[in-house]
C-alpha positions in Angstrom: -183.8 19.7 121.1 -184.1 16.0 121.7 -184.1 16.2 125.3 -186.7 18.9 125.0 -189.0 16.3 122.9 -188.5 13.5 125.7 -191.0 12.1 127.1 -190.3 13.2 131.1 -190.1 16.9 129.5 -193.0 17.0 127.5 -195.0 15.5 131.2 -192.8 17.7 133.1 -194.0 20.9 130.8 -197.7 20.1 130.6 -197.6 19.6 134.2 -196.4 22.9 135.1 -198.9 24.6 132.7 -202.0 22.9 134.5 -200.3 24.6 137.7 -199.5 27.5 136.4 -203.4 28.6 134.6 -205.5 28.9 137.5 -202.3 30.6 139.3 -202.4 33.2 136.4 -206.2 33.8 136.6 -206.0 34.2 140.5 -202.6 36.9 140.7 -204.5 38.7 137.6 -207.6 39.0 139.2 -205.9 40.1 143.0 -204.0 42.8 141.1 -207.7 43.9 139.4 -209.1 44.1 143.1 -206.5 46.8 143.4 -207.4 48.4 140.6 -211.4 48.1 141.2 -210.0 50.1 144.7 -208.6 52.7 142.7 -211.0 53.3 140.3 -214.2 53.4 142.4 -212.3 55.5 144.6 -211.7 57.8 142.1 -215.1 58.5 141.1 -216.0 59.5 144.4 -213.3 62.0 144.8 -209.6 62.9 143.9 -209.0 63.1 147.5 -210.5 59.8 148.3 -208.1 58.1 145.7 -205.1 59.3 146.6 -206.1 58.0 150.6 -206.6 54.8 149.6 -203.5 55.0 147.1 -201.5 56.0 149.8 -203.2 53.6 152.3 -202.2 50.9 150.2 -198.6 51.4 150.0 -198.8 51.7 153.7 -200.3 47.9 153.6 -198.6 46.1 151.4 -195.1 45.5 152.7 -197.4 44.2 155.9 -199.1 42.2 153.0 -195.8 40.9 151.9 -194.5 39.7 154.6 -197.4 37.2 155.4 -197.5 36.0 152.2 -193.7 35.9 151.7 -193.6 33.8 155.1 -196.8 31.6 153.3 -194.4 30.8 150.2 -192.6 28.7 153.0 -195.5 26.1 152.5 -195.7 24.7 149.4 -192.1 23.1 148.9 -192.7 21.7 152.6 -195.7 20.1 151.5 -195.0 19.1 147.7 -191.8 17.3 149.6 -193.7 15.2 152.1 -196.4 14.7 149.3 -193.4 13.4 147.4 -192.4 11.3 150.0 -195.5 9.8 150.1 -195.8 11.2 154.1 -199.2 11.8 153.9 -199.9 11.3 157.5 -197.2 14.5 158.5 -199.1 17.2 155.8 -201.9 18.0 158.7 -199.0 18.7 161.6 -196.7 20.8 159.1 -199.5 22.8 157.7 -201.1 23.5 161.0 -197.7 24.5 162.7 -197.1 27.0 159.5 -200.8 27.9 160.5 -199.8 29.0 164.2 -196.6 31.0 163.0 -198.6 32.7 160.6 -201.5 34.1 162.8 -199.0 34.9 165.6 -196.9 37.0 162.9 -201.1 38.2 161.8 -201.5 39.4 165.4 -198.0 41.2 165.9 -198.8 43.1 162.6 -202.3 44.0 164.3 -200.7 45.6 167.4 -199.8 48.4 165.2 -203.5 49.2 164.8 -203.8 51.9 167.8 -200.6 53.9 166.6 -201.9 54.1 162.8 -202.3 58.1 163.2 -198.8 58.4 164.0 -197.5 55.7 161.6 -198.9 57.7 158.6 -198.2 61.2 159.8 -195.1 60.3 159.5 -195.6 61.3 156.1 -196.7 64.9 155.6 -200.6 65.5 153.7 -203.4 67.6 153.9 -205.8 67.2 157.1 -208.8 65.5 154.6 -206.1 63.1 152.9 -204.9 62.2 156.5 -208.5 61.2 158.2 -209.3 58.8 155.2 -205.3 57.7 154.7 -205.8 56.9 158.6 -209.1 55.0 158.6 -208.6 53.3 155.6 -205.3 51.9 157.0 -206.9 50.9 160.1 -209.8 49.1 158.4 -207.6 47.0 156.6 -205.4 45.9 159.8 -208.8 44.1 160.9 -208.1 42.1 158.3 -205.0 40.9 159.1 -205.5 37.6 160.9 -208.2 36.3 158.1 -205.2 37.2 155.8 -203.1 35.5 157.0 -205.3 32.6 157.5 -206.6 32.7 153.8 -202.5 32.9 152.7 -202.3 29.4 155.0 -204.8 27.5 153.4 -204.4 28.7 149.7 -201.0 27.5 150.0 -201.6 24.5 151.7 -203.9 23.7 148.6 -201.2 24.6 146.5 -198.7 22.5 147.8 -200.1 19.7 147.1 -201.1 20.7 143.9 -204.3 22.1 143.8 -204.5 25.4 142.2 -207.9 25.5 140.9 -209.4 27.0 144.2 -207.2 29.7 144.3 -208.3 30.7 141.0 -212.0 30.4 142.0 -211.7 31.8 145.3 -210.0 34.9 144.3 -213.0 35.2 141.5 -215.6 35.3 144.0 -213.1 37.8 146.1 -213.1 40.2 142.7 -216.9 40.2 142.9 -217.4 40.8 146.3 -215.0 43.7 146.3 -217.0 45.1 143.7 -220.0 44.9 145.7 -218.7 45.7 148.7 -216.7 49.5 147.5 -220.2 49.9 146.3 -221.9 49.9 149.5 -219.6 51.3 151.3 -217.8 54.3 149.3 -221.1 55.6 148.3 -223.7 54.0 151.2 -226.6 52.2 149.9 -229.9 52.6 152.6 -228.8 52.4 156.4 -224.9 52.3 155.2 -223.4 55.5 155.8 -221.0 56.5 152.7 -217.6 56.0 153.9 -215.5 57.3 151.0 -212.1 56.1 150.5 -212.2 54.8 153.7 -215.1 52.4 152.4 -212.6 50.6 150.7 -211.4 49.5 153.3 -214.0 47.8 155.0 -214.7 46.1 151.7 -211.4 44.9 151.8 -211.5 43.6 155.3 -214.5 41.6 154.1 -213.9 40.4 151.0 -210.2 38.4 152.8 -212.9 36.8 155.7 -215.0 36.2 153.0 -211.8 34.2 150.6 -211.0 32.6 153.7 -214.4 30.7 155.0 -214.1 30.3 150.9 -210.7 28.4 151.2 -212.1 26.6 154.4 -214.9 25.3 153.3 -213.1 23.8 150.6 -210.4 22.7 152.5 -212.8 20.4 154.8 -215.3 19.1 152.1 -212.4 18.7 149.2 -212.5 14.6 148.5 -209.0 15.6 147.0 -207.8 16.7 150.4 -209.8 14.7 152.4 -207.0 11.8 153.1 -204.5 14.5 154.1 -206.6 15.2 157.1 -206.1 18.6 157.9 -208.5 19.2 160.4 -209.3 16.0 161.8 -206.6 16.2 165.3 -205.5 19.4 166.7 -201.1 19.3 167.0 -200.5 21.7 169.4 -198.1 24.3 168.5 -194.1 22.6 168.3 -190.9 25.0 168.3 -188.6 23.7 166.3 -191.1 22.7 162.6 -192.4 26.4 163.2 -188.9 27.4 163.8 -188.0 25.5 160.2 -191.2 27.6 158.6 -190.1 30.6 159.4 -186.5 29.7 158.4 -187.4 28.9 155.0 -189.9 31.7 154.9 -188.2 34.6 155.9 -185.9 35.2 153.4 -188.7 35.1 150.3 -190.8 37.4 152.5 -187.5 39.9 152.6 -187.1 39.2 148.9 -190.8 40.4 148.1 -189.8 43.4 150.3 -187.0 44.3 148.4 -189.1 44.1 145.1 -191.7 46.5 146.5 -189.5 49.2 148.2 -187.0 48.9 145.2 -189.8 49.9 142.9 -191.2 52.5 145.2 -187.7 54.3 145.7 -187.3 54.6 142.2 -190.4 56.2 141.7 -189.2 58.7 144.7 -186.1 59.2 142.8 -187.6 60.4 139.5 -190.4 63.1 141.6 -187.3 65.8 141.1 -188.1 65.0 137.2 -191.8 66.2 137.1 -194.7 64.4 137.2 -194.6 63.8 133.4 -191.7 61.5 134.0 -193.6 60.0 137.4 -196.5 59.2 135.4 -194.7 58.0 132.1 -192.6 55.6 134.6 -195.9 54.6 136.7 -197.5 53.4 133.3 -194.5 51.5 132.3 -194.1 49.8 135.9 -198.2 49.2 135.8 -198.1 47.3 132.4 -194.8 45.4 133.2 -196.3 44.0 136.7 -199.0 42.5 134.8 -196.9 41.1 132.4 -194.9 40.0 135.0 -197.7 37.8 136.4 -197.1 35.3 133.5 -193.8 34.1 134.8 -194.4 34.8 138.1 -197.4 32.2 137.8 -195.5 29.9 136.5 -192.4 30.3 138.8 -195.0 29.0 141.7 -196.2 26.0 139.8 -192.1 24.9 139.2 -191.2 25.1 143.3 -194.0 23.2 143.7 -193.3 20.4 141.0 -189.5 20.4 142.2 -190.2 19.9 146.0 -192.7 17.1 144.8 -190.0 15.6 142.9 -187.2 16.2 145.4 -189.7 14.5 148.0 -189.9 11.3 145.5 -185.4 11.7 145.9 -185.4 12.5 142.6 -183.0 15.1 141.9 -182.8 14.2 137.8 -186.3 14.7 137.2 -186.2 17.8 139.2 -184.0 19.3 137.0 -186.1 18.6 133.8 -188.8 20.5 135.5 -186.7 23.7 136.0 -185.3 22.7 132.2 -189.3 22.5 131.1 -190.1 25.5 133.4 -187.6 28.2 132.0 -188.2 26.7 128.1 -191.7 27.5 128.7 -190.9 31.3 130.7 -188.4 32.2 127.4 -191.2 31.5 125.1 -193.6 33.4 127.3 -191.6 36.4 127.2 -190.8 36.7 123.5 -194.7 36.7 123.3 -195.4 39.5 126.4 -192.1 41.7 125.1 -193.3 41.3 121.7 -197.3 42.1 122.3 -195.7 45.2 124.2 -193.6 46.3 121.6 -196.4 45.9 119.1 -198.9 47.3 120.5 -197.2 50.2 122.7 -199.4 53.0 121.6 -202.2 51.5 122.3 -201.5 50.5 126.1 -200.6 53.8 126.5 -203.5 54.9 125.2 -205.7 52.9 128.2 -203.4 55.2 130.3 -203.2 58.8 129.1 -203.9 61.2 126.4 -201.4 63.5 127.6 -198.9 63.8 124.2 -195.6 64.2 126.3 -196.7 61.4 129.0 -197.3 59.2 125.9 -194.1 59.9 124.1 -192.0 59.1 127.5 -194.2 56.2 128.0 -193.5 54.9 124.7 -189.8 54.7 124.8 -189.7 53.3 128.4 -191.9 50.3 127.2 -189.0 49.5 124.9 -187.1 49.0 128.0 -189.8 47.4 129.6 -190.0 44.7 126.9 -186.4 44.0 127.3 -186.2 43.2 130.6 -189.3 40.8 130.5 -186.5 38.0 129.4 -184.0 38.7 132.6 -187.1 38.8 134.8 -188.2 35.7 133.5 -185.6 33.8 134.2 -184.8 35.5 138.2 -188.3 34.6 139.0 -188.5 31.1 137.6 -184.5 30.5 139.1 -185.8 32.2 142.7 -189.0 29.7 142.8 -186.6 26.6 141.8 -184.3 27.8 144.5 -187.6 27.7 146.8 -188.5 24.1 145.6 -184.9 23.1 146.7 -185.4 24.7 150.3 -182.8 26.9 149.4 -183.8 30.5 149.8 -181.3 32.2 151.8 -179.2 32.4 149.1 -182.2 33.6 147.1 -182.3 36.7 149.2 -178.8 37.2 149.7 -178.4 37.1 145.4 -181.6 39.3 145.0 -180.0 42.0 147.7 -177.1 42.4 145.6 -178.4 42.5 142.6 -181.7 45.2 143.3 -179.7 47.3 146.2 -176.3 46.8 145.3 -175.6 46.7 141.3 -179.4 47.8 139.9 -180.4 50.7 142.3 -177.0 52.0 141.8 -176.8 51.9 138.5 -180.0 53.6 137.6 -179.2 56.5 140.2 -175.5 57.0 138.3 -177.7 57.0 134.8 -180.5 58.5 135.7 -179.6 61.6 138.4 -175.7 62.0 137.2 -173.8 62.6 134.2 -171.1 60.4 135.2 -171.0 58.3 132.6 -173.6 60.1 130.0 -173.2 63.5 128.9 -177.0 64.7 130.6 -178.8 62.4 133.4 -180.6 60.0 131.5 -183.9 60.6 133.9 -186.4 57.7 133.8 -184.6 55.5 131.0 -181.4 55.3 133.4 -183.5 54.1 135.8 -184.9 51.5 133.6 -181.6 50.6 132.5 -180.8 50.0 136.2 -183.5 47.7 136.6 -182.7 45.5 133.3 -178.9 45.2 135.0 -179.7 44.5 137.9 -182.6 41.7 136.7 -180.0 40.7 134.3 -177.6 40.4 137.5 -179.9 38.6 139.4 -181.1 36.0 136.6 -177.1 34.9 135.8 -176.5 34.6 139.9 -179.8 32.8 140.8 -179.2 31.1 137.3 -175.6 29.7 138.5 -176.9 29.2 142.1 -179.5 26.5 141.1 -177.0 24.8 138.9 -175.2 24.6 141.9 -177.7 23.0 143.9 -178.3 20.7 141.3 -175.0 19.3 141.1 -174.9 18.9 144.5 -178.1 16.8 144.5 -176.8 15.0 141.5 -173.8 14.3 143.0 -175.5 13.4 146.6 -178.0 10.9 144.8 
């Protein structure tokens, strides 16, 4: 309790809160642009919705990858801010700049075999036009992705996080316009449907990254970093380090989103009672789960700050400050969902059986909010350290090799229960196999630290 009152603590906490805010506000507001996609969708037909539902998942592993090869920036940059290197920001940031459009433009070349890539999974003829269009609207946007993902995260790593928020704000807005125009056509614009979606998608990323580059070259904050000022041709071996330390998150946010998405195609056998019930539960836990996840971002970039500065001690009170903070995060988000179940089921459905599923899995999905916590706050502290291959070796294990098994024995068997257990072994799956994951990235940044310590 004494070290928690210290001073360095108490610095360390409201440091990582002044991060983490606008970080909040801006992952919030990205997943609303989803939901804006959905909903708008929707109105125009059922068809329409499920196209740009099934578009989506079709895009968002691409999504992923970028951004999970973006993550690499921040704990490059915090360090050499650390240091006090200001004159090496521009040529790291500009060679993670080159690696990530090149990765932009391999990701485009799929554009001309989109009709193949989603008839690979069998649909009606209407779903399939819009599924195929919309996909193929949203590959333009691709390279101004990808450049939007370079910049926000050179702002971040060096601390700015205030943009993001706004940017992403203006981005909401202009989606909203944008679906409007284009799913129902307004004057000499043609109504495009689902498919609309997708050009408002396209132009809502140019639009957040002109945003982020605008700011980026007037910001007096960035202005002595010099970003733009001299061109550094493209060098092998720092874009070889990116994609080093990137890789391995972007294969971590891949196994999140195809664990998730496997489970759900698990439970179809069940009905879609037990589909939906789980969907609502999943829906309301990944918005919960932008809490920690916000905060998780704001603690790699305070450790690789204070790992630049070669201070390994006041590292460690970050992540100490950072996971005091997550734990009393999560009692309030597992408590708010505990109290007020029934009513976040009622934003959902009306449907009396949906809702009575729905309500037990969000006891489950209260419970895990802890063990989540503390995985995504231990992963990003791994990422401050530079030290993310073990990061996605530890998160393999624990989704693919002790979780997804676990909730397939519970939930499809009777191995160990007298019935299958249906959605709630599943969910029981995911809390051991967070649970798994939080004590092995837990013990894995101890690790580190000792090492530093003892290094120092």
């Amino acid at each position: 309790m004494k070290n928690m009152l210290s001073p360095r603590f108490v610095l360390e906490s409201r440091r990582l809160i002044s991060l983490a805010w606008p970080l909040l506000i801006a992952q919030i507001t990205q997943m609303l642009m989803g939901v804006v996609d959905t909903i708008m969708a929707g109105h125009y037909s059922a068809t329409d919705m499920a196209a740009v539902a099934l578009g989506f998942s079709i895009i968002i592993p691409l999504q992923c990858f970028i951004q999970g090869v973006a993550l690499a920036i921040p704990p490059i940059l915090s360090r050499l801010h650390g240091k006090g290197h200001s004159d090496q920001v521009a040529h790291a940031a500009q060679q993670a700049g080159y690696l990530l459009f090149a990765i932009s433009l391999l990701v485009l070349l799929i554009w001309p075999f989109t009709p193949q890539l989603v008839a690979l999974f069998p649909m009606e003829e209407a779903l399939y036009t819009i599924t195929v269009d919309y996909v193929q609207f949203v590959l333009l946007s691709m390279p101004g992705f990808a450049l939007y993902q370079w910049l926000r995260n050179y702002c971040e790593g060096l601390g700015t996080t205030k943009p993001t928020m706004a940017i992403t704000l203006i981005g909401l807005g202009c989606n909203v316009i944008g679906n409007y125009l284009f799913i129902y056509g307004v004057g000499p614009i043609p109504a495009f449907g689902g498919a609309g979606c997708g050009i408002s998608t396209t132009i809502v990323i140019y639009t957040m990254f002109f945003a982020s580059l605008v700011y980026v070259s007037v910001s007096r904050r960035l202005t002595r970093y010099g970003l733009f000022n001299r061109l550094h041709l493209p060098a092998v071996t720092p874009i070889w380090r990116t994609f080093k330390l990137g890789l391995p998150v972007a294969m971590t946010l891949l196994f999140e989103v195809t664990l998730f998405a496997v489970v759900a195609l698990m439970l179809a056998p069940f009905g879609a009672t037990t589909v939906a019930a789980h969907q609502i539960a999943l829906n309301f836990s990944a918005i919960m789960f932008m809490c920690p996840l916000s905060l998780g971002m704001a603690l790699s970039i305070r450790v690789g700050y204070r790992m630049g500065q070669k201070n390994p001690a006041q590292a460690k009170t970050v992540v100490k400050a950072g996971l005091a903070i997550g734990m009393c995060v999560a009692t309030l988000t597992a408590s708010f969902t505990l109290l007020a179940k029934s009513t976040i089921i009622a934003l959902y459905t009306q449907d009396e059986t949906v809702f009575a599923l729905a309500n037990a899995l969000l006891i489950y999905a209260a419970i895990f909010q802890f063990s989540d916590a503390i995985q995504v706050l231990s992963a990003n502290a791994l990422r401050g350290y530079k030290d993310t291959t073990s990061m996605f070796i530890i998160t393999f294990i624990a989704y693919w090799l002790v979780g997804l098994p676990t909730g397939l024995i519970l939930g499809r068997t009777d191995w160990l229960t007298d019935e299958p257990l249906s959605a709630a072994g599943f969910w029981i799956g995911i809390i051991v196999g967070l649970s798994c994951a939080a004590i092995l990235l837990g013990s894995r940044v101890i690790y580190i630290q000792r090492r530093h310590g003892s290094s120092s």
